[in-house]
C-alpha positions in Angstrom: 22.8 -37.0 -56.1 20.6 -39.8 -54.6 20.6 -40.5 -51.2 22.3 -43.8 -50.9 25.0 -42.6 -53.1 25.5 -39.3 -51.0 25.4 -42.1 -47.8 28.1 -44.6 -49.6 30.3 -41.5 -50.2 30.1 -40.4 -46.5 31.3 -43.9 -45.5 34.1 -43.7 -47.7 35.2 -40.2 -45.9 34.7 -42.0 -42.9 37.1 -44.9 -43.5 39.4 -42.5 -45.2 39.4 -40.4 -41.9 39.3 -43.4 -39.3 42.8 -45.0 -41.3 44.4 -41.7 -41.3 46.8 -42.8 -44.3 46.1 -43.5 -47.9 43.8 -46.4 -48.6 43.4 -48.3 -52.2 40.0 -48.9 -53.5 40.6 -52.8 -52.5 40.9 -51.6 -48.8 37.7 -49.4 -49.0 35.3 -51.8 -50.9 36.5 -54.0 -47.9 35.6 -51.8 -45.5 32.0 -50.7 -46.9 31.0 -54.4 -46.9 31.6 -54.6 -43.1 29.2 -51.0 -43.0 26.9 -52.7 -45.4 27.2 -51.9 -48.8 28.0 -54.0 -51.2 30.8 -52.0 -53.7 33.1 -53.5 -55.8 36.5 -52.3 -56.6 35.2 -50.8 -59.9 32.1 -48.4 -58.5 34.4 -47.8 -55.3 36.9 -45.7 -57.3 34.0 -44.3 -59.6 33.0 -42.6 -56.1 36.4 -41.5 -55.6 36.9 -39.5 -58.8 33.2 -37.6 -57.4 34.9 -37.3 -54.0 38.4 -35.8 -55.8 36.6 -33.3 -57.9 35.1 -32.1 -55.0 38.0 -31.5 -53.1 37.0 -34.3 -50.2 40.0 -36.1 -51.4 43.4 -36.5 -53.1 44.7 -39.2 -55.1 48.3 -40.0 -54.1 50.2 -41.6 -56.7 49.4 -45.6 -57.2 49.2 -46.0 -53.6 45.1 -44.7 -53.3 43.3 -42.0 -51.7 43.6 -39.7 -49.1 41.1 -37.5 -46.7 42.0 -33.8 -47.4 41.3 -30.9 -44.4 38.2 -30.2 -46.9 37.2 -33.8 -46.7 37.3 -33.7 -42.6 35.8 -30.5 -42.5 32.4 -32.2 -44.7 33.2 -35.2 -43.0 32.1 -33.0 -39.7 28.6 -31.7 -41.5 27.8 -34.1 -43.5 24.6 -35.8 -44.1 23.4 -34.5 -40.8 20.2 -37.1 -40.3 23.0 -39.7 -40.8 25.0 -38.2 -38.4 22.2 -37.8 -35.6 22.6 -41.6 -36.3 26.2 -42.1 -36.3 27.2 -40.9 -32.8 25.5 -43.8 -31.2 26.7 -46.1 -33.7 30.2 -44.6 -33.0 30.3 -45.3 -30.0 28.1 -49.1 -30.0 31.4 -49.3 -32.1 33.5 -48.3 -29.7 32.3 -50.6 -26.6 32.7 -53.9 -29.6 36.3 -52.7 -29.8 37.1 -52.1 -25.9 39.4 -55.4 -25.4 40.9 -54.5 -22.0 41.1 -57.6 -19.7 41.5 -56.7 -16.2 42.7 -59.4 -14.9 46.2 -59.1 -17.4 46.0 -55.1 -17.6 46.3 -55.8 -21.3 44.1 -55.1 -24.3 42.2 -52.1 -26.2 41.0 -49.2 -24.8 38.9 -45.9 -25.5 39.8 -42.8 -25.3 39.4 -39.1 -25.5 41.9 -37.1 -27.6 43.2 -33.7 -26.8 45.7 -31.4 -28.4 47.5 -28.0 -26.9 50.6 -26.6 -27.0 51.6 -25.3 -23.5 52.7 -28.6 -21.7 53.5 -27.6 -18.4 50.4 -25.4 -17.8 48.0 -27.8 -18.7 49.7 -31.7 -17.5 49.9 -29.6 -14.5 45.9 -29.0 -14.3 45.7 -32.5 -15.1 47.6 -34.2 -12.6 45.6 -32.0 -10.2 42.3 -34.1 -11.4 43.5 -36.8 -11.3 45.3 -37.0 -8.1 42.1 -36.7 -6.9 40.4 -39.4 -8.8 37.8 -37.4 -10.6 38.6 -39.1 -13.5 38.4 -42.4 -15.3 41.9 -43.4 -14.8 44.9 -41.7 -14.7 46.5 -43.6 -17.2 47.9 -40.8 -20.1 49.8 -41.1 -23.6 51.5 -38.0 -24.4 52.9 -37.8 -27.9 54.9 -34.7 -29.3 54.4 -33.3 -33.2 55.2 -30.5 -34.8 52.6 -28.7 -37.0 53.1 -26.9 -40.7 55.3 -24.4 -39.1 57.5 -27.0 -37.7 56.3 -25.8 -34.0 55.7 -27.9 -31.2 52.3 -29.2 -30.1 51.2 -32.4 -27.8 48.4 -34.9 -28.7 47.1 -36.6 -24.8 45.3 -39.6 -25.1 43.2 -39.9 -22.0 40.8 -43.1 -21.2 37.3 -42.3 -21.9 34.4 -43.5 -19.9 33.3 -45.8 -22.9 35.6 -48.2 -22.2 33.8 -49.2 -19.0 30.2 -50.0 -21.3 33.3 -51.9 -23.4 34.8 -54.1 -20.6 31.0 -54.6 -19.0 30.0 -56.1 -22.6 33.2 -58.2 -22.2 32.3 -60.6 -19.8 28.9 -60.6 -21.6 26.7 -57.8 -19.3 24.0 -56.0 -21.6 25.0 -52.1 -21.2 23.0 -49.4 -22.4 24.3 -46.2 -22.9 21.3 -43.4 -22.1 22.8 -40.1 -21.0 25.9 -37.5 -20.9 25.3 -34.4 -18.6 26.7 -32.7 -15.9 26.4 -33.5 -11.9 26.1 -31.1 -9.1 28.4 -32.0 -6.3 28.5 -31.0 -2.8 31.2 -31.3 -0.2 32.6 -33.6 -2.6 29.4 -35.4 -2.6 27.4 -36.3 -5.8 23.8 -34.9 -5.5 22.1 -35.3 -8.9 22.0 -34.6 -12.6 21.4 -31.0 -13.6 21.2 -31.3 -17.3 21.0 -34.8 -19.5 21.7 -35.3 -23.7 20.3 -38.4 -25.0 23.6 -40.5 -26.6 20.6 -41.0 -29.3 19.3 -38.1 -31.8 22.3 -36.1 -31.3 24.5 -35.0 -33.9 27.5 -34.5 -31.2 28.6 -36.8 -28.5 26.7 -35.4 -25.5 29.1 -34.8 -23.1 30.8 -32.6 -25.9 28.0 -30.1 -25.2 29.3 -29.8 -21.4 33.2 -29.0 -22.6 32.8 -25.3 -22.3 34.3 -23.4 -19.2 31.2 -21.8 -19.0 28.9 -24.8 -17.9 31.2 -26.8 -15.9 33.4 -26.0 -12.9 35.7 -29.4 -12.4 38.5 -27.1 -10.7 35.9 -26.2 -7.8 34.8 -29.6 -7.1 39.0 -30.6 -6.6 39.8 -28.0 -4.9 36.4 -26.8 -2.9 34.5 -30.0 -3.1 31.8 -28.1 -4.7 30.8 -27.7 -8.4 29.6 -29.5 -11.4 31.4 -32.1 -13.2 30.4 -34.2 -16.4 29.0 -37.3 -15.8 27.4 -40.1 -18.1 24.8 -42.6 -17.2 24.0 -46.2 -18.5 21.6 -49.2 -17.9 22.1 -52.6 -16.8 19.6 -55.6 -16.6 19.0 -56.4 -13.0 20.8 -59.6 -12.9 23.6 -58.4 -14.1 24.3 -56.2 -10.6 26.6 -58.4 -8.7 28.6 -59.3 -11.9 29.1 -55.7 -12.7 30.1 -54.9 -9.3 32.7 -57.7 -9.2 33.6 -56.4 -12.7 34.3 -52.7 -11.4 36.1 -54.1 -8.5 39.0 -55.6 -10.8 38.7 -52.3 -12.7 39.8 -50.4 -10.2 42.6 -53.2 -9.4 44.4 -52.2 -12.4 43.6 -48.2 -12.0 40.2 -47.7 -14.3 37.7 -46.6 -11.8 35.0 -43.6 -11.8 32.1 -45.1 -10.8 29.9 -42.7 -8.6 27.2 -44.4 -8.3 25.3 -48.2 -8.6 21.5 -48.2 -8.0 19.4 -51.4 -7.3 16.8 -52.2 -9.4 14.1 -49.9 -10.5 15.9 -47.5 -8.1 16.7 -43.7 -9.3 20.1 -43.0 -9.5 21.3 -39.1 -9.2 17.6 -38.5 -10.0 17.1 -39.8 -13.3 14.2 -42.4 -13.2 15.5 -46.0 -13.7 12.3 -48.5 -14.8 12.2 -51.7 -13.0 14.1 -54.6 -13.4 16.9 -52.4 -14.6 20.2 -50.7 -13.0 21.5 -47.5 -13.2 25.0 -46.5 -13.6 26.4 -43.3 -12.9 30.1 -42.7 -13.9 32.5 -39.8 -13.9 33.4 -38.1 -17.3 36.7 -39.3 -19.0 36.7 -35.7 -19.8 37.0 -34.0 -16.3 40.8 -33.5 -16.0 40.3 -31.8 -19.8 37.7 -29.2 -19.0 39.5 -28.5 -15.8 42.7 -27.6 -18.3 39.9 -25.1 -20.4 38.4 -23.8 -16.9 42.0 -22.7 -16.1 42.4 -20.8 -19.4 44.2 -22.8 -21.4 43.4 -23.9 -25.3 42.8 -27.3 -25.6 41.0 -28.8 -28.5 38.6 -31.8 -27.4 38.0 -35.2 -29.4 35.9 -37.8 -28.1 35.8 -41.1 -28.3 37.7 -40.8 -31.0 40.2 -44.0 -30.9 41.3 -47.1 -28.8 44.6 -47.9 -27.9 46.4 -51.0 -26.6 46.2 -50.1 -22.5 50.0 -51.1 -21.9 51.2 -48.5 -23.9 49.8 -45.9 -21.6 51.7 -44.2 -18.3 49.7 -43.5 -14.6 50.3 -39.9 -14.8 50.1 -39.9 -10.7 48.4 -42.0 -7.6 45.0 -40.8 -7.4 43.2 -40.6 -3.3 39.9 -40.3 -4.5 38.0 -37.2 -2.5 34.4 -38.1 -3.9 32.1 -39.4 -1.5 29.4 -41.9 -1.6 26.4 -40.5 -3.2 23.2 -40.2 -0.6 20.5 -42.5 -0.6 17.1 -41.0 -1.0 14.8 -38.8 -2.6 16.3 -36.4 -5.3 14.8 -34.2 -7.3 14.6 -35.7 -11.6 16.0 -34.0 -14.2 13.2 -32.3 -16.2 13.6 -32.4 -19.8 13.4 -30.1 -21.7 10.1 -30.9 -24.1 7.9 -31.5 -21.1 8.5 -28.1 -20.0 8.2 -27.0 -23.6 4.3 -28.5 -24.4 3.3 -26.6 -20.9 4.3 -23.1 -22.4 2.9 -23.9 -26.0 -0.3 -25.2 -24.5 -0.4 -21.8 -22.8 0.0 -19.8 -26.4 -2.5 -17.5 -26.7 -1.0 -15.0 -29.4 -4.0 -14.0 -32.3 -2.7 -12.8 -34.5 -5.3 -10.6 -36.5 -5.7 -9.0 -32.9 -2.1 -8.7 -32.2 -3.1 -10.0 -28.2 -2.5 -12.4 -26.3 0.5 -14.5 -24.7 3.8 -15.7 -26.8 6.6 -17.9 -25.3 9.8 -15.8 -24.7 13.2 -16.0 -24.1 14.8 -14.1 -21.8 18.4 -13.5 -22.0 20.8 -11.2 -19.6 23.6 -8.6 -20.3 25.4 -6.2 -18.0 23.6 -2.8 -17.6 26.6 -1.2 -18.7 27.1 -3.4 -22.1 23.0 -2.9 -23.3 23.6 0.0 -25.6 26.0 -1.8 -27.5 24.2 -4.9 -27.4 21.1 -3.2 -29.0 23.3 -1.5 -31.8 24.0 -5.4 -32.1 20.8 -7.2 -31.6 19.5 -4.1 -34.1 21.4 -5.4 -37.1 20.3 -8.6 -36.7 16.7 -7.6 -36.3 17.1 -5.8 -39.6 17.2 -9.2 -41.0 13.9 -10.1 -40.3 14.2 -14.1 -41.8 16.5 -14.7 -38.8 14.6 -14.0 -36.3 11.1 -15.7 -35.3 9.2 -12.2 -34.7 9.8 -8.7 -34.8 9.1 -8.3 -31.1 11.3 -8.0 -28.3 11.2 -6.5 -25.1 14.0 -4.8 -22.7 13.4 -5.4 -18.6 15.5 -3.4 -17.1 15.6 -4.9 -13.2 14.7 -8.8 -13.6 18.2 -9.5 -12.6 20.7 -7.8 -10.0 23.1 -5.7 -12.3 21.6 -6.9 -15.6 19.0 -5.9 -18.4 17.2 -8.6 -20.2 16.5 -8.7 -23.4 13.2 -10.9 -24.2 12.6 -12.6 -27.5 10.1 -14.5 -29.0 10.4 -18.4 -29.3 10.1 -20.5 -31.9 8.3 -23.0 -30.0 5.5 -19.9 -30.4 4.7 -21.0 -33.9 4.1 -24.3 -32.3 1.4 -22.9 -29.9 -0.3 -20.9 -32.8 -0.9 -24.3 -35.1 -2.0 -26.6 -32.3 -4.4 -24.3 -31.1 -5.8 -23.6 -34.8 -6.2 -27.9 -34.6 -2.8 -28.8 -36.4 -0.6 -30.9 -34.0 2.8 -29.3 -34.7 5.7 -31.1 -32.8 9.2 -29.3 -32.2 11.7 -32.2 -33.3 14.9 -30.5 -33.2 17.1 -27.5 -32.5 19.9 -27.0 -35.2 22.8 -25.0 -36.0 21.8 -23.9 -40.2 24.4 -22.9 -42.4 22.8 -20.1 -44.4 24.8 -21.2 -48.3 23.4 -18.7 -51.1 21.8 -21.7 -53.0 21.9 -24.6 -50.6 21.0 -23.8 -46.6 21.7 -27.2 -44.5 21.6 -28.0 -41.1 25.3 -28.9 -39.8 23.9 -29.6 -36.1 21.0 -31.2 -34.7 19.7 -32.4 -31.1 16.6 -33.6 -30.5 14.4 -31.8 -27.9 12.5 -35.0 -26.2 16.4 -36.3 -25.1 17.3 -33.0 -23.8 17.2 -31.1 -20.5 19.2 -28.0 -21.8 17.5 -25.9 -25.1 20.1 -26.5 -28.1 20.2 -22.9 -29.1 21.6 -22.5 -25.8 24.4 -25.0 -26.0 25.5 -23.8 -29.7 25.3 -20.5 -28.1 27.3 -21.0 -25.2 29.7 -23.5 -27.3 30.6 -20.4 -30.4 28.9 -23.0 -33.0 27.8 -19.5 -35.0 28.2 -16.8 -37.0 25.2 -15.0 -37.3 26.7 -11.7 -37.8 28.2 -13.3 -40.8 24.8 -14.8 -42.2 23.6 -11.3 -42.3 25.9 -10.1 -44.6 26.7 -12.8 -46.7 26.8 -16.6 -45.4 27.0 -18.0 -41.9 25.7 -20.4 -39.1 22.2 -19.8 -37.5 20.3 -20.7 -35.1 16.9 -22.8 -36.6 14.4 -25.5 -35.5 12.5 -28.2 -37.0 8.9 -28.9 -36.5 6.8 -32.0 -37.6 2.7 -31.2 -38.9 0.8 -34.5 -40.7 1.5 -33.8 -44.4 -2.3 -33.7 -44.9 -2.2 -30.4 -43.0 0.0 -29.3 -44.8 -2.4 -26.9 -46.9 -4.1 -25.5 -43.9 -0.4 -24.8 -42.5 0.7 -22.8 -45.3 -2.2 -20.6 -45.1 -1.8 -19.8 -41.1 2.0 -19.5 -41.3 1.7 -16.8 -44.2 -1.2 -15.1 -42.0 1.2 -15.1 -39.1 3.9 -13.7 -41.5 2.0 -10.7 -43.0 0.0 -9.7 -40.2 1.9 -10.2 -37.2 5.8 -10.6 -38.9 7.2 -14.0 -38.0 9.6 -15.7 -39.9 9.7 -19.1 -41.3 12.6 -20.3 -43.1 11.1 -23.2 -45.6 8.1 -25.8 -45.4 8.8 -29.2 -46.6 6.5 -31.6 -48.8 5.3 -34.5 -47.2 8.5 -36.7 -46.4 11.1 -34.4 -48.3 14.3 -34.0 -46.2 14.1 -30.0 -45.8 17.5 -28.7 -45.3 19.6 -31.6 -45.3 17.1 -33.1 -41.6 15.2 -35.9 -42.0 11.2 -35.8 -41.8 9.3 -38.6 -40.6 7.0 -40.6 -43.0 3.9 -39.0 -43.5 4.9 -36.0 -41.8 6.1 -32.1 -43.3 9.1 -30.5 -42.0 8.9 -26.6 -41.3 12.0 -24.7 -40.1 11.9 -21.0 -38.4 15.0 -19.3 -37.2 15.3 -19.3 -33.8 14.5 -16.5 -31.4 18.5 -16.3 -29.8 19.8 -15.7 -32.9 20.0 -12.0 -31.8 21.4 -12.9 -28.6 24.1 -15.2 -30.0 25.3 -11.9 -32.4 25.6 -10.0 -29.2 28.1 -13.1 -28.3 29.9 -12.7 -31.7 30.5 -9.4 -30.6 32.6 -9.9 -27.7 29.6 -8.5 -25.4 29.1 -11.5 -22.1 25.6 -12.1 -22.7 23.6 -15.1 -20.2 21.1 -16.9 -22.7 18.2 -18.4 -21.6 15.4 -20.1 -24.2 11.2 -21.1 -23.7 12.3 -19.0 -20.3 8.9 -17.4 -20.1 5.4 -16.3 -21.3 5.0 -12.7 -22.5 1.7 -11.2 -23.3 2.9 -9.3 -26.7 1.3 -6.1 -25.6 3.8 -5.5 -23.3 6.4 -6.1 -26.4 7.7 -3.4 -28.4 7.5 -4.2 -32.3 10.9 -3.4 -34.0 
């Protein structure tokens, strides 16, 4: 199908999923003209019957059209470079609808959705957090439903740290949302950003990479005062400063708070570089008293962002006494992101490939000494499939960390460092989660390395996002990036890459034509898209298998002599 018509079909999914009940095509022709497309009733329900004989929806009686689980489910992949779009557009949406008046502690507001089952256990964690104000509010709707098997579970609506960009734009303050990532905090003080996610070129909501028990430690920081916590940043125009601290001041009159820090202008704030004439924001993540409930063990299934509710029909769980401390004025060290970092190492490629010498960018991941045999027997499989992995060398180091051996693996960023210093100026773009279908592969995930401090491999990794001991038998989830080259290189590409492939085994998965969308990812004009496997794919099937594995990607340069060729 065309493009615009797969886009027009996503939008109906969309509207289908936001309404949650069964919509006529009179309702959803209404709703594409406020998205911009102009559908009558007619071509609205001829997009329908494609959408029911794919089983995205269900026709229910007279009444219209519902979203089936199948629907969602594609709803969730979709057209992935319209979804690297849609989560800032999701949430510019969000901040329009935020309504809250502080002054009358009436009116709309965002927030973060959460389901689980054991009540006690986890309202328990969260009154915890919140008592100690390292939260956006305290202010909670529980609601009780029972699922398919008629057994209890809770839905928590919690307020989400959106609604603050919404009740700035209220009184008519310019807010910008940049970053979600996580803070380091000591003796209950906030020290500085440790890892940022652009809210732009991201196909998840960016503090949604940070939900993992693994990454943050909320529970420390209210009990110890020391941790990391999720934090998101925004930007203001300078003039705008004393209005938005008069604004947070009634905020937090009527219990929506979470501000950590307020810079001046052109002033750093938690060390992320704030260009003059403009103020940073730093504010506590909505989602704190959540991934304190996952830290503590307990399953609890994470939406962001995903609704606004009228404020009044929320409870204050508990009083909070806020522990957090006044962030300290002065020099802090920036968050370095990860592309900077990643032109450095593929400057320093060296790898020739006819001579099989020379230096390769590695990652370097960790596993207890005691769990490496059965790691191998795992990473072994995997290697046996050599399309999904960059290169068929790998090293073991057995004393690079206390109690571990490291497994070392060549990047894709490698590739990279091979073209540019044959002359071709090959740009990593993204990092992506592929699904590996028998007759159509497509990227259900995508973040964009230039807005990232973290790898992306390392965050699907971490988060369970694949399955590639499933791709290797049949279908499954992989680990892949996407380059950029000029399409008039493209030639001169092909050549190396099949060079690099014959003579020295690496791995590349498909290059575009000039401007082709390759695997469901857009390319930009004039440009060809190549996509390689990525080099944890190994590593994350050592994950799969139960085995605690430490990940680490572009962690190193390797001369490949010292590498072992599977």
């Amino acid at each position: 199908m065309p493009d615009e018509t797969d886009r027009k079909m996503m939008e109906i999914l969309r509207i289908l999923a936001d309404k949650e009940d069964v919509l006529g095509a009179k309702t959803i022709a209404l709703g594409l003209k406020k998205k911009g497309y102009d559908l009558g009733e007619r071509a609205v329900r001829y997009h329908m019957r494609i959408l029911d004989e794919k089983g995205f929806t269900e026709r229910k009686g007279y009444a219209g059209r519902k979203i089936t689980p199948k629907g969602l489910k594609e709803l969730e992949k979709g057209l992935i470079y319209d979804q690297v779009d849609f989560i800032f557009s999701k949430f510019e949406n969000m901040i329009y609808n935020t309504t809250l008046d502080p002054n009358q502690a009436w009116g709309n507001v965002v927030v973060n959705t959460s389901i689980f089952r054991d009540r006690k256990g986890v309202m328990d964690i969260l009154k915890e957090v919140f008592a100690k104000g390292i939260a956006v509010s305290p202010y909670v709707r529980l609601i009780s439903e029972k699922d398919e098997n008629d057994e209890e579970y809770f839905k928590l609506d919690t307020i989400c740290g959106t609604t603050i960009d919404g009740m700035l734009r209220k009184v008519g303050i310019p807010v910008i949302p940049q970053y979600g990532g996580l803070v380091k905090v000591d003796d209950y003080t906030p020290v500085r950003f440790t890892e940022l996610i652009a809210y732009k070129k991201t196909s998840m909501t960016p503090l949604e990479a940070f939900t993992d028990r693994e990454m943050t430690s909320v529970l420390e920081v209210v009990r110890e005062g020391t941790g990391y916590i999720p934090a998101n940043f925004r930007l203001i125009p300078e003039s705008a400063r004393e209005k938005a601290v008069e604004t947070f001041q009634k905020m937090k009159g009527i219990g929506v708070s979470g501000v950590m820090e307020i810079g001046e202008s052109g002033e750093s704030v938690l060390g992320i570089p704030v260009v003059d004439e403009m103020v940073g924001i730093a504010v506590v993540g909505g989602i704190n008293p959540l991934c304190a409930a996952k830290e503590a063990g307990y399953d609890v299934n994470i939406r962001l962002a995903e609704q606004t509710v009228e404020f009044s029909t929320m409870e204050k769980l508990t009083e909070p006494e806020p522990v957090l401390k006044t962030a300290k004025q002065g020099t802090r060290e920036e968050v370095r992101f990860l592309l900077s970092k990643a032109w450095n190492l593929i400057n320093m490629v060296s790898f020739d490939p006819q001579t099989h010498t020379g230096q390769v960018i590695a990652n370097i991941s960790h596993v207890n000494k005691e769990d490496l045999e059965d790691a191998l027997d795992v990473f072994t499989e995997v290697m046996s499939k050599p399309e999904y992995c960059v290169s068929k060398y790998f090293k073991i180091i057995p004393d690079l960390k206390e109690g571990k051996s490291s497994i070392a693996t060549v990047c894709s960023l490698t590739i990279d460092g091979i073209l540019n210093k044959r002359g071709i100026p090959s740009a990593p773009q993204y990092g992506g989660v592929l699904e590996t279908q028998t007759k159509n592969p497509r990227f259900i995930e995508l973040t964009a390395y230039s807005g990232s401090s973290l790898d992306p491999h390392e965050i699907y990794l971490t988060k369970g996002m694949t399955s590639v001991l499933e791709a290797v038998n049949s279908s499954g989830r992989i680990l892949a990036s996407l380059k950029e080259i000029p399409y008039i290189a493209r030639p001169e590409t092909m050549s190396i890459l099949d060079e690099i492939k014959k003579t020295a085994g690496f791995s590349i998965l498909k290059v575009g034509k000039p401007s082709e969308l390759i695997y469901n990812a857009k390319v930009e004009r004039y440009h060809a898209g190549i996509v390689t496997p990525g080099g944890l794919n190994p590593i994350a099937a050592i994950r799969e298998a139960g085995i605690h594995v430490e990940p680490k990607a572009v962690e190193a340069m390797l001369d490949i002599s010292e590498m072992e060729e599977f």
